[in-house]
N, C-alpha and C positions, 0 to 999 in steps of 0.2 A: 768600672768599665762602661757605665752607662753615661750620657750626659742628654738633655735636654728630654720635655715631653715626661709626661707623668707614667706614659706607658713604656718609658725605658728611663723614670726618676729622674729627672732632669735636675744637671748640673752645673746649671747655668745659674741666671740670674731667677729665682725663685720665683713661683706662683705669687708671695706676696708682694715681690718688687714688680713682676709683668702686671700683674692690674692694676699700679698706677701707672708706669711708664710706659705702655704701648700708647702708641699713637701720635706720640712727639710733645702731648701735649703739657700744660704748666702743671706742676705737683703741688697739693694740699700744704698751705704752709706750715712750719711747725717743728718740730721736733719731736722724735720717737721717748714715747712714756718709760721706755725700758734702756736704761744706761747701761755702756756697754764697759768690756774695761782691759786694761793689759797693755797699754803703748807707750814705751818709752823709746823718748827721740832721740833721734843719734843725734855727736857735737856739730853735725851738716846742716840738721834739721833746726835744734840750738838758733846757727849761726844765720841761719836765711830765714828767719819766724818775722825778719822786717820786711823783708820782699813782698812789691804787690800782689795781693792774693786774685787769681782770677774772679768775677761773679759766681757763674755758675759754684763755687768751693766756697767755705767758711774757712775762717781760720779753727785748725787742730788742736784742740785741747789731750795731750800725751795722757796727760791725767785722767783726763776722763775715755778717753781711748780703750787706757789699761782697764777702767772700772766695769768697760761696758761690755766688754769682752767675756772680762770675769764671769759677769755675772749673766752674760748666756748662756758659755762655754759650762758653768755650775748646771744651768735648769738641766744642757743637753746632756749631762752627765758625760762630757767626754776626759779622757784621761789627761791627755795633750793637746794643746791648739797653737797656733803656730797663725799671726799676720802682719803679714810686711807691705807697707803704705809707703811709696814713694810717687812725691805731689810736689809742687812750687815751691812748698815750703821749706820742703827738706824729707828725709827718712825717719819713717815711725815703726817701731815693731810693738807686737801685744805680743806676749809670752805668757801661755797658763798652762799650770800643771806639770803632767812630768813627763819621760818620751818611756816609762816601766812601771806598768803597776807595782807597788808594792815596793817601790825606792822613791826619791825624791830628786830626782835630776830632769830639770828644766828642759822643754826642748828649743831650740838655737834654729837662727836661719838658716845656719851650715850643717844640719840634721837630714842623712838621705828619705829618703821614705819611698814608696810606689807612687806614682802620678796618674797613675790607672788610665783614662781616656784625654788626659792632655797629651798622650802620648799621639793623637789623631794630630795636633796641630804642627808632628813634625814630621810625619809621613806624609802630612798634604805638601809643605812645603818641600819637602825630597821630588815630591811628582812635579810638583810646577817648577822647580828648577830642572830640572829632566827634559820637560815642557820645552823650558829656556834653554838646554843645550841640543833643543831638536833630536831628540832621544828618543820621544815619544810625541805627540800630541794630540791633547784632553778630549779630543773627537773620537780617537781609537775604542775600536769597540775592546772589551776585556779578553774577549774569545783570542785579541791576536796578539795577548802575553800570558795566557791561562784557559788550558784546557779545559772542558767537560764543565764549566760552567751553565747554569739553566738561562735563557733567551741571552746568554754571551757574546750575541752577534750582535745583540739588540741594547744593550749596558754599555756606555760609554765610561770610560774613566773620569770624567766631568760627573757624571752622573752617581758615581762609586761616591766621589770626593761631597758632593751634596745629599748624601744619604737617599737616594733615589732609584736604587736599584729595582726595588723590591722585593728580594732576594731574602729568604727566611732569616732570622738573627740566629746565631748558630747560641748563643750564651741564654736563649730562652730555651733551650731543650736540655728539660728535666734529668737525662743522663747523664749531660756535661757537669751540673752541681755533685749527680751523688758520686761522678767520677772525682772527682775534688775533694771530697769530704774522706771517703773509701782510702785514696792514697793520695795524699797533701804534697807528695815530692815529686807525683806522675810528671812526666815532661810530656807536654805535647807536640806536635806537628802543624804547622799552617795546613796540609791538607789534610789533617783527620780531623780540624775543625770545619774546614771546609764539606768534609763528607757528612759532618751532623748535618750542615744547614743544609749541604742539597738532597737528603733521604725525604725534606717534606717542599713540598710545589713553594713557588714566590705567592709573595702577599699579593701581589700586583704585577701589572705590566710595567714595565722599563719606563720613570719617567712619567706614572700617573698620580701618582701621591709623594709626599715624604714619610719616610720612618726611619729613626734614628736606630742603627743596625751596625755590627761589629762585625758581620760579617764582609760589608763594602772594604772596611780598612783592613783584614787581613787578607782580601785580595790584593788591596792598591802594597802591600809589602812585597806579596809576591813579583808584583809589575813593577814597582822597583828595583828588585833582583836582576830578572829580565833585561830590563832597561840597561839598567846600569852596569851590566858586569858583576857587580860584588853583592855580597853579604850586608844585608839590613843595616847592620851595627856599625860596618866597618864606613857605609857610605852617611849613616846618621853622625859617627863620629869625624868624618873627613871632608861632610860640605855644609854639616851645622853646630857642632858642638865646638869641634876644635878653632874656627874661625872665629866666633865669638868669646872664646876662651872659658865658654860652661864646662869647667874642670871636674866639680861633681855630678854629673850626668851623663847615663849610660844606658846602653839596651843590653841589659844579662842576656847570658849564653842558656840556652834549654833546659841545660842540667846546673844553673848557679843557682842555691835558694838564699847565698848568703843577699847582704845588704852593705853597703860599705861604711866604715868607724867616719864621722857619729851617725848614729843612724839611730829611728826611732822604731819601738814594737807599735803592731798595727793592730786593731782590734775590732770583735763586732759579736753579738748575741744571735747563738744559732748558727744554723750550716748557710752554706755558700751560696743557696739559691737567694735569701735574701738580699743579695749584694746582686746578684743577676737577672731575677725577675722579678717584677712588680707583685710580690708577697710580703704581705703584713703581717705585724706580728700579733699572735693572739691576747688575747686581752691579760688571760692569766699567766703567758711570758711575760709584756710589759710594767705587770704587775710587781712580779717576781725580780724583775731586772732592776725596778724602780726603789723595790726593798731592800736590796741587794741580798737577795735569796741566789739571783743569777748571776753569774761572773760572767764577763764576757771573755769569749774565747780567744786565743793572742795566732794571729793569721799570718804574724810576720814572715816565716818562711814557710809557707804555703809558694808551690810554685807557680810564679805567674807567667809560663809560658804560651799559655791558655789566654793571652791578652796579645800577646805578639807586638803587630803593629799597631795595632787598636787599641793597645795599653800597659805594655810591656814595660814599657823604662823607671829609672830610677833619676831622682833631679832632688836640689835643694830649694828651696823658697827663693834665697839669694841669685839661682843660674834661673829658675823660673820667672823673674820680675826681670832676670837680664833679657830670657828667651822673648816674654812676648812684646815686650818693647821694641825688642829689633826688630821684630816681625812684622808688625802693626806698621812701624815707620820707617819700612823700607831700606832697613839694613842684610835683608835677606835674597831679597830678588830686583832683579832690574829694573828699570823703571815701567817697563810695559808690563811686565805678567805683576808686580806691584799693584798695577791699579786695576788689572784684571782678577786678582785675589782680595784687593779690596771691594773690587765691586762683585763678589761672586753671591754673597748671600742673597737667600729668597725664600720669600714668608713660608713658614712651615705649613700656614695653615691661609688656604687661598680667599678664606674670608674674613682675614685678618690681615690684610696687606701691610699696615701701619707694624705687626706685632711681631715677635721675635724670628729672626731668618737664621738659616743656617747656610754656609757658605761652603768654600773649598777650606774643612777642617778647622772652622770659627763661627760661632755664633754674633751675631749680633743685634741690637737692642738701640733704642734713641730714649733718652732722657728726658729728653724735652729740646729744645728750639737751641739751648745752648750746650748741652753732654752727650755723649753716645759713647758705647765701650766694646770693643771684639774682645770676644771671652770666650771660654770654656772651662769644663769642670771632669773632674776624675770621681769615678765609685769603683772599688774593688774591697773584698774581704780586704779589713783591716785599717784604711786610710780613703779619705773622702777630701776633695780639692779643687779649690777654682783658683780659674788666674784670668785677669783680662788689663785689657789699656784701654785708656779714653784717650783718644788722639787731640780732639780740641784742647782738654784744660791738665794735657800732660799728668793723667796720673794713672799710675801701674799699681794694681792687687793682686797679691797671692794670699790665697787661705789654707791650711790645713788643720787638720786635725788626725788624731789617731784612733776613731772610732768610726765606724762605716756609716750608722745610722745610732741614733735618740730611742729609749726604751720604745717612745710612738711614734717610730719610724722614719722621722726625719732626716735626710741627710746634711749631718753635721756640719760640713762648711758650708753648705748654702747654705743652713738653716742659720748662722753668726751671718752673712751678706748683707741684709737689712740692717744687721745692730752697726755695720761699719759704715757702710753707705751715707748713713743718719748723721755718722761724725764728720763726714769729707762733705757732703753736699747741701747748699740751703739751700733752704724750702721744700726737703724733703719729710714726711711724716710716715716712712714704712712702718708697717705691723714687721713686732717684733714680740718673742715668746710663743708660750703654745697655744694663746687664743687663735 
């Protein structure tokens, strides 16, 4: 559920890829000391490995793709990890592990899983097309599609969609985990998540800070509803899923804990606040996990109704590399709210202008003079995940994995980000491992 910011684990592009890549500027030549692994090309990728390769990209070695994977995916001790890399070149996937402990079955780009807070990047775009059929517009204060909200007169839906509210995070109150742990199939309500986060004051006024908050996105579901006439699911599946033709992607019903065939089990050490507040794990857990004294727990059918719009869906690697592609280049909205979506990100941190923004439900990041990529990332008990596109040098990432966090706490697909980055882009030299 969390993405970006260390103080809601940020699921973006990592602490070790932001200290070199804010600011636009050129990156340390070189290549990462730590080989990654697991990528094998499809016959597309094969057949176009002659195609001029842009600058800013190297040509993809599958081979070592696969190795470099491996052998992160190994230190982070995760079960399953799942990346699919489509580039100039062609499609590459890394496959490690298995999608069940305790069997040996591979998990597949066609593998459902939970998407945790990618699921933000399709509630923004439900609002901005809303936006576009003059339904609503991003000026509206929230007060006039939801009730009893705190300074609701004062919260724009622009403001919801850029994590700006400042409205308490409802997933940071201590309740909500042991409510989760207590009973794994509880179904929740958009407003009894709503009633955690308003029983304690806003962090802030409307609009004076950022903080990445899950509480913004399950209002902008409700104001969807509103808006729209229909049900969350029925309008995610009739103005974005089904036109793109993401066949495997879905927002479960309240009371569904299934997953749909193939799908992969989701995993993590410890109860649920881990995955929801920035709590580490004690030294003699990591210990224990690292000896495998500690099993990690299987979260699969925990219910994730408790994520909602802010991260409720289910998708495969394959509809995810189709989703943010389209999204990115303007296969989703018209050409006006298009370049008002692209332009919507803004530094999270106002003395860091050059440094990571966040937008209407995208982060974004610059490479340097020649790359840049809108992205986002998922953390929920069980499965951890990014997806983004570089619109300059046309290439789309999906990562997952089926462990939430690394016995020392790192979240598993970000924490593989650098080891891939390394493979696709020269002159980069991210840290990678647990130095």
């Amino acid at each position: 559920m969390r993405n970006s910011s260390r103080t809601a684990r940020r699921t973006a592009l990592p602490a070790a890829c932001a200290a070199l890549l804010i600011g636009g500027c050129a990156l340390p030549p070189g290549t990462s000391a730590t080989a990654l692994s697991a990528a094998s090309a499809t016959p597309a990728a094969t057949a176009s490995a002659s195609a001029p390769t842009p600058s800013a990209l190297k040509p993809i070695d599958p081979a070592a793709l696969q190795s470099a994977v491996e052998r992160a995916a190994k230190e982070l001790m995760v079960p399953g990890a799942v990346v699919l890399l489509r580039t100039p070149q062609g499609t590459f996937r890394a496959i490690v592990g298995t999608t069940e402990l305790g069997t040996a079955t591979p998990p597949t780009t066609a593998d459902h899983f939970r998407i945790a807070s990618n699921t933000k990047t399709m509630t923004s775009a439900l609002i901005t097309l809303l936006a576009q059929d003059g339904k609503l517009r991003l000026g509206d204060p929230v007060s006039a599609y939801v009730a009893g909200v705190p300074n609701g007169d004062h919260i724009t839906i622009a403001q919801l969609l850029k994590m700006r509210s400042g409205l308490y995070n409802y997933t940071s109150a201590p309740e909500l985990a042991a409510s989760m742990d207590a009973d794994p199939g509880k179904a929740e309500t958009p407003q009894a998540l709503l009633d955690i986060a308003f029983r304690r004051p806003p962090d802030f006024a409307p609009d004076a800070s950022y903080e990445y908050n899950n509480t913004n996105y399950v209002l902008l579901g409700l104001v969807a509803e509103k808006a729209g006439g229909r049900p969350l699911a029925q309008q995610f599946r009739d103005r974005l899923f089904a036109p793109l033709g993401l066949e495997g992607t879905s927002l479960p019903a309240a009371d569904d804990l299934s997953l749909p065939a193939p799908y992969s089990h989701g995993y993590m050490y410890g109860g649920s606040a881990y995955a929801l507040v920035d709590q580490p794990y004690p030294v003699d857990m990591q210990a224990a996990a690292r000896s495998g004294k500690l099993r990690p727990l299987d979260y699969t059918h925990q219910n994730p109704s408790y994520a909602t719009a802010a991260g409720g869906a289910v998708s495969t690697a394959e509809d995810l590399a189709t989703w943010i592609r389209a999204l990115v280049t303007g296969k989703v909205l018209n050409t006006a709210y298009q370049q008002q979506w692209l332009h919507s990100p803004q530094a999270e941190d106002p003395a860091a202008p050059d440094g990571q923004k966040y937008g209407y439900g995208i982060a974004y990041q610059r490479f340097g003079p020649n790359a840049s990529m809108y992205y986002h990332g998922g953390e929920l008990p069980g499965f951890n995940s990014f997806i983004g596109h570089d619109p300059v040098n046309d290439v789309t990432l999906v990562i997952w994995t089926n462990l939430t966090l690394s016995p020392d706490g790192r979240t598993t697909a970000q924490a593989l980000l650098p080891t891939v980055l390394n493979q696709v882009y020269a002159g980069l030299s991210l840290p990678t491992g647990s130095g």
